[in-house]
C-alpha positions, 0 to 999 in steps of 0.5 A: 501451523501454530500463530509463532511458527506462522510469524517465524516463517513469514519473517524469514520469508517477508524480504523474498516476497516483497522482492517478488512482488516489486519485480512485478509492480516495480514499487516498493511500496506497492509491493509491501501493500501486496505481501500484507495482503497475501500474508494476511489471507495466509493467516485466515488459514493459519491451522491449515498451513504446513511449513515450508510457507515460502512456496505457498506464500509466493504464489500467493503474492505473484497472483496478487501482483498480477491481479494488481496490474490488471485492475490499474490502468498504467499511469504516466506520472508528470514532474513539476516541470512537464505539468507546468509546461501543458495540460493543467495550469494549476500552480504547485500550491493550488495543487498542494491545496487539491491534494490536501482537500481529499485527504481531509474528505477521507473518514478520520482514521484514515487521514491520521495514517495518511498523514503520519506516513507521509507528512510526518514521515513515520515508519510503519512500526512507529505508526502501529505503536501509536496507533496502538495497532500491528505494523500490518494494520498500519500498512493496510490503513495507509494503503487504503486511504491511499487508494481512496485519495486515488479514486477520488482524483480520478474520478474527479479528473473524469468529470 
């Protein structure tokens, strides 16, 4: 499969595995993490592939999103309300300021992405162009300091 039948069939098939992989994890943002993920080890073998992709591509992202699920632990998350009624007596600011905190303990390039998809609001695409990157770059860098900014909390939270 050359590099442009590759983009067109992962075009074409993006939105189906992103609805599969959102069925599983019940978070699209999650879910667009996972597609990235599978479309980029399908591009690892790009010469190799043979249309139609979508089969292929969808297996790929079914087992990724199950893999997904085992690593991570459910976690019940808590609103603004319930958090102040029990458990932790932070105020909002001071958790603001928490959160803040590990960002900023992230390397550079990861708080740029951080904070460009979710202080300033940006789409991926936008972030790609300024950071002179692709779109798929973007999403992986923002998905990664994520993650970083998670273990880093739970890890905390351990202690």
């Amino acid at each position: 499969m050359t590099a442009e039948e590759f983009k067109q069939e992962t075009g074409s098939c993006r939105e189906k595995l992103v609805s599969i992989a959102a069925g599983y994890l019940k978070n699209r943002d999650a879910a667009q993490d996972i597609v990235q993920d599978a479309l980029l080890k399908l591009w690892t073998m790009c010469s190799e592939l043979r249309s139609p992709l979508l089969p292929l591509a969808s297996v790929l992202t079914r087992n990724l999103s199950l893999d997904r699920l085992r690593r991570h632990l459910p976690v019940q998350s808590l609103s603004a309300e319930d958090a102040a009624d029990g458990g932790d007596e932070r105020t909002e600011h001071e958790r603001i300021e928490h959160m803040m905190h590990l960002i900023e303990s992230l390397p550079a390039r990861q708080q740029v992405f951080l904070r460009l998809r979710h202080l300033q609001g940006m789409e991926y695409g936008d972030i790609a162009r300024l950071a002179g990157c692709t779109e798929t770059t973007a999403r992986k860098a923002v998905s990664r300091a994520r993650q970083a900014v998670r273990d880093q909390f739970l890890k905390e939270q351990r202690q």
